[in-house]
N, C-alpha and C positions, 0 to 999 in steps of 0.2 A: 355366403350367409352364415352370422353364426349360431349360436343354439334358440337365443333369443328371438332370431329373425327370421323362423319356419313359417312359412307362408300359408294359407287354407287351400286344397288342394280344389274347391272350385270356384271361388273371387278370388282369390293371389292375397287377399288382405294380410297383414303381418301382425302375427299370435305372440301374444305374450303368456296366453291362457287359450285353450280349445280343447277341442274333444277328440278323442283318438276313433276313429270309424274303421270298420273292417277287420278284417285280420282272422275273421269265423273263417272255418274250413279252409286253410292252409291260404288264406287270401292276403293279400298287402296290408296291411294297415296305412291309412294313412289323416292329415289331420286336418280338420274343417273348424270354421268358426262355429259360434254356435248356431246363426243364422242361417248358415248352410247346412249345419247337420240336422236342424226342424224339417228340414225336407228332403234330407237322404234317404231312398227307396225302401232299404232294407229298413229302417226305422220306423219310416210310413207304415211300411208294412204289416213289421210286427205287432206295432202297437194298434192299429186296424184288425188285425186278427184278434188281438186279445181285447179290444171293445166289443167286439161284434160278438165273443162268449159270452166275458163278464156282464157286459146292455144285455143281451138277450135273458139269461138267467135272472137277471136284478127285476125285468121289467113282468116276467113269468110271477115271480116271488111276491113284488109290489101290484102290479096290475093284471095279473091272473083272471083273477077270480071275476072282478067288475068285466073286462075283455071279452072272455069266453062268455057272460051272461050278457053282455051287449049294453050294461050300464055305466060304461066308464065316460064320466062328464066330459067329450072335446073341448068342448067348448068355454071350459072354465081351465083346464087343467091341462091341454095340450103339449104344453111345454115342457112334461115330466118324459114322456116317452125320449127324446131327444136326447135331454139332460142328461137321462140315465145311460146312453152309449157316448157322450163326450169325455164324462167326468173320468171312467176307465182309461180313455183315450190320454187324456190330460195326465194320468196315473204314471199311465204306462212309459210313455216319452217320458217326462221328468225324472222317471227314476232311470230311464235309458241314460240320458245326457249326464242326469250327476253323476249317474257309476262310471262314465266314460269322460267326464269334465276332469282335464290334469294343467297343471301350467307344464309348457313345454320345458325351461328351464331344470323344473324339477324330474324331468320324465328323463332326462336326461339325453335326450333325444338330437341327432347331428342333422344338418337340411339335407346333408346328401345320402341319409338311409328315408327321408321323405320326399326326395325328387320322383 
């Protein structure tokens, strides 16, 4: 394979562009499409952690006050609780993937340091 033709380390698909995953804490790096890395663990993860802050705090902030007093409209407006821990969510990965989105080309990268 050449530089070109680094394959995604969990469909085999061949990168011309992907995302470099891992490599925290002295671990391998290695590269995924971007389809696979939407559901890479540590990814999921992180970015679930930091919705389930940022949603909590946002919905404290915005729907406090009506909550604790028992006045918040469900049934017109239900859909904000929700919204408020996806959008984080949606935050978080997207800046995950573009800070980690490289063409392999350019990464410089040989297949047999991502075998």
């Amino acid at each position: 394979m050449s530089r070109s033709e680094v394959g995604c380390a969990s469909c085999g698909k061949r990168l011309s562009r992907g995302v470099l995953v891992g490599g925290a804490h002295g671990g391998k790096s290695r590269w995924k499409c971007i389809r696979c890395s939407l559901f890479d663990r540590a990814l999921v993860g992180r970015s679930s952690r930091v919705a389930l802050l940022v949603g909590t705090l946002l919905v404290a902030l915005n729907q406090g006050d009506q909550l604790w007093m028992g006045t918040f409209p469900f049934e017109t407006t239900w859909w904000k609780i929700p919204m408020t821990y996806l959008v984080p969510y949606c935050v978080a990965t997207y800046g995950a993937i573009s800070n980690a989105h490289r063409s392999v080309a350019e990464a410089g990268v040989s297949a047999s340091s991502d075998a």
